[in-house]
N, C-alpha and C positions, 0 to 999 in steps of 0.2 A: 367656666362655672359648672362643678356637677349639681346636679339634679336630688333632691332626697325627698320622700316621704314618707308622711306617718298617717296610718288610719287607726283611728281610736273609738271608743263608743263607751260611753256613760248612763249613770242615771240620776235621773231629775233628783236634788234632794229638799227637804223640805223649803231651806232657804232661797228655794226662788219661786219668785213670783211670774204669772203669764207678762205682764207686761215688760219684764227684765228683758225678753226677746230681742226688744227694739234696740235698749241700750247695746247688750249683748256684742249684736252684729255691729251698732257701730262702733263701738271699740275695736274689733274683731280688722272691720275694713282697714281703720288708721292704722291700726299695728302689724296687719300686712301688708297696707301699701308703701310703711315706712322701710318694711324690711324686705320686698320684693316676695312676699308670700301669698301665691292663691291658694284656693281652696271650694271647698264648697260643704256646708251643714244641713245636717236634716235633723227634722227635732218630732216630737210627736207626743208633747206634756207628760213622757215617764222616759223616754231616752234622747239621748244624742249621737250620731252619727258624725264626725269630722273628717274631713280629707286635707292635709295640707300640704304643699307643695313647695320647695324653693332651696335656696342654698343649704345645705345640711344644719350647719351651728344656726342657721335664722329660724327654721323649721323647729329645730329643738328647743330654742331658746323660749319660741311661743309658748312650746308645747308644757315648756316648766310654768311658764305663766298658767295656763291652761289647768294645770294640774292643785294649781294651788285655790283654784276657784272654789271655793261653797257651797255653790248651787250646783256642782251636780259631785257623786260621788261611783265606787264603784269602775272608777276608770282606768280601762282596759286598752291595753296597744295590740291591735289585730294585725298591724303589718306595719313595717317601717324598712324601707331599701331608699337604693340608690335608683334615680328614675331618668329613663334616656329624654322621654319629651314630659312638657306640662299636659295635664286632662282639663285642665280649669283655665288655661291661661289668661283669657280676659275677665276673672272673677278675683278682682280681691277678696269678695266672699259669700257666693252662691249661698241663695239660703231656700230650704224646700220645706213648706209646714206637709208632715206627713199626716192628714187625715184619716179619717174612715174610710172615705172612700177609696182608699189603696189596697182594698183588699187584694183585686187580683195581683195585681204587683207583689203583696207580702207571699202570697199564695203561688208566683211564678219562681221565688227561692225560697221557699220555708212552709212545713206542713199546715202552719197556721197563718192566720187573716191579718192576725194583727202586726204588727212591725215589734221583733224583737232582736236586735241586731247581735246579741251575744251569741245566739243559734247558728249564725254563718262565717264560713271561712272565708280568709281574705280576698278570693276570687270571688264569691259571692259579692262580697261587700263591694269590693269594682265595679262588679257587673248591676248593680241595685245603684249605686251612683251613677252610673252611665245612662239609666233607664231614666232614674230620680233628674236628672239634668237638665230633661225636656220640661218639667214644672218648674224649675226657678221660680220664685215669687218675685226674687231681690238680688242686685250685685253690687 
């Protein structure tokens, strides 16, 4: 099995509500645990962050699901390869509420406080998941 993924980042659009969160993820977990896809999200009530991870056509397949969603709009593919290991493997689907309080975190990759994920290149955005990792809320 090779390895494939896609990092993407969006923006909230009107049609979603805070409480959509919950359903969200669990749609998110069933549809990749049906399809062997982890991942992990970070959201912060005007962006989204995605990481997903797993056989190429299952990874993509979400990702069209993904793209056809409503709630959010503006979305961007920051990277998508071929990957030797998983980063998420026991996560069908890591989820981080990115607060206020991440200032220094926003502030260790980007000149600003707030979390704006279109300002970073795909290293950045690895290395802001890998940070992001240790908050998990939910898997």
């Amino acid at each position: 099995m090779s390895l494939f993924r896609i990092i993407y980042v969006s923006t909230v659009s009107d049609a979603f509500q805070a409480p959509d969160i919950e359903s969200l993820l669990e749609k998110c977990k069933a549809n990749n645990r049906q399809l062997g896809v982890t991942g992990l999200l970070c959201f912060n009530h005007l962006y989204f962050l995605q990481y997903l991870e797993g056989e190429e056509q299952h990874v993509r397949k979400i990702f069209e699901n993904i793209r056809k969603d409503n709630r959010h709009s503006n979305i961007k593919v920051m990277d998508s390869n071929p990957e030797d290991s998983r980063m998420f493997e026991n996560w069908e689907m890591g989820y981080v509420f990115l607060s206020r309080d991440m200032k220094e975190l926003n502030l260790s990759f980007t000149d600003d406080e707030k979390f704006c994920p279109y300002t970073m290149d795909p290293e950045q955005l690895i290395q802001y998941l890998l940070k992001s990792k240790e908050l998990v809320v939910t898997i």
